[in-house]
C-alpha positions in Angstrom: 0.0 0.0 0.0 2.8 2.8 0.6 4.2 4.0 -2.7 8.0 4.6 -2.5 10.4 7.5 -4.1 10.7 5.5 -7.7 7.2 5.4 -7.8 5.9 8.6 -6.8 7.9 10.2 -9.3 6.5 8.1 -12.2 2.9 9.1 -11.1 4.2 12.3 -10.9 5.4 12.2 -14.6 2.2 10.6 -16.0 0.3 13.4 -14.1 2.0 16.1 -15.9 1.7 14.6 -19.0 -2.0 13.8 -18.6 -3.1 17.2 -16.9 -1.0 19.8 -19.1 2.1 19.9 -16.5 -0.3 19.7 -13.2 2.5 19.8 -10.6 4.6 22.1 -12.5 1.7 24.8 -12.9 1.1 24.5 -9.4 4.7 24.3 -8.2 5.1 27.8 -10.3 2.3 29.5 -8.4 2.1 27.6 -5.0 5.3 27.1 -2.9 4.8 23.1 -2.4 6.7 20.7 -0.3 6.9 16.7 -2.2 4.4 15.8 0.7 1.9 18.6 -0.4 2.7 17.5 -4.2 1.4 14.1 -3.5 -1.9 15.3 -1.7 -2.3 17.4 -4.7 -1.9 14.7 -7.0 -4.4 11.8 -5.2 -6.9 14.5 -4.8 -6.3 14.8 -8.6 -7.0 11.3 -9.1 -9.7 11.5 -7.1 -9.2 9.3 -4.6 -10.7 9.6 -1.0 -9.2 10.6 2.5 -9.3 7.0 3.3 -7.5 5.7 -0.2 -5.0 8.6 0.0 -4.5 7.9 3.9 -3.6 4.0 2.9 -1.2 4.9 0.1 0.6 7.6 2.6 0.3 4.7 5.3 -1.0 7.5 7.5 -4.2 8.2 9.4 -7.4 9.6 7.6 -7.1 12.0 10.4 -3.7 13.1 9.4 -4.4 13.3 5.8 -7.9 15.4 6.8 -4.5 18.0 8.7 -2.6 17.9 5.5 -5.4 19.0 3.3 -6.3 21.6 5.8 -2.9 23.1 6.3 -2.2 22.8 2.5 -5.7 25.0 1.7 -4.4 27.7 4.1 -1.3 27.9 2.3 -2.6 28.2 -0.6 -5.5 30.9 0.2 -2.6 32.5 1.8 -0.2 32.9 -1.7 -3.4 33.2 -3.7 -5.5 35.4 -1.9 -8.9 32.7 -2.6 -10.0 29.2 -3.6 -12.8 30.7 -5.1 -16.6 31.6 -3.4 -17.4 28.1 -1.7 -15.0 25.9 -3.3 -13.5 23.0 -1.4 -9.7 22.2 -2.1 -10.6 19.2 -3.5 -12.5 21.0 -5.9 -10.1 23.4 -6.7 -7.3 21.2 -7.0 -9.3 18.9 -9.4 -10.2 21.7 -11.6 -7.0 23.4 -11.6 
């Protein structure tokens, strides 16, 4: 269930070329640590708190403090997510 180095940057890769440079866009607007990348891209994928939370081998709790912490970064560099948009939203339409 955990994904290692190799093959986080291979989904990382296929993201890009799928999603018109996804983590590179975001990387060039949003100061992102690899941790926050990999949120970014599973919330991409759409997969749930739960799914996300098994391939991290964390908590759903802990991913549920990611997420959070990660929005308020972002509001912070961009000002707004948008008028009652999640960050899953955003992230998945970004």
């Amino acid at each position: 269930k955990y994904i290692d180095n190799k093959l986080w940057q291979e989904i990382k890769e296929k993201i890009d070329l799928l999603f018109d440079n996804y983590t590179k866009r975001l990387c060039h607007q949003i100061l992102l640590t690899d941790g926050d990348i990999q949120i970014c891209c599973l919330i991409k994928l759409r997969f749930s708190n739960g799914d996300i939370a098994n391939m991290l081998a964390i908590s759903p709790t802990s991913v549920s403090k990611r997420k959070l912490r990660l929005k308020e970064r972002i509001v912070q560099e961009i000002g707004s997510l948008g008028e009652n948009q999640s960050l899953d939203l955003w992230l998945m339409e970004y």
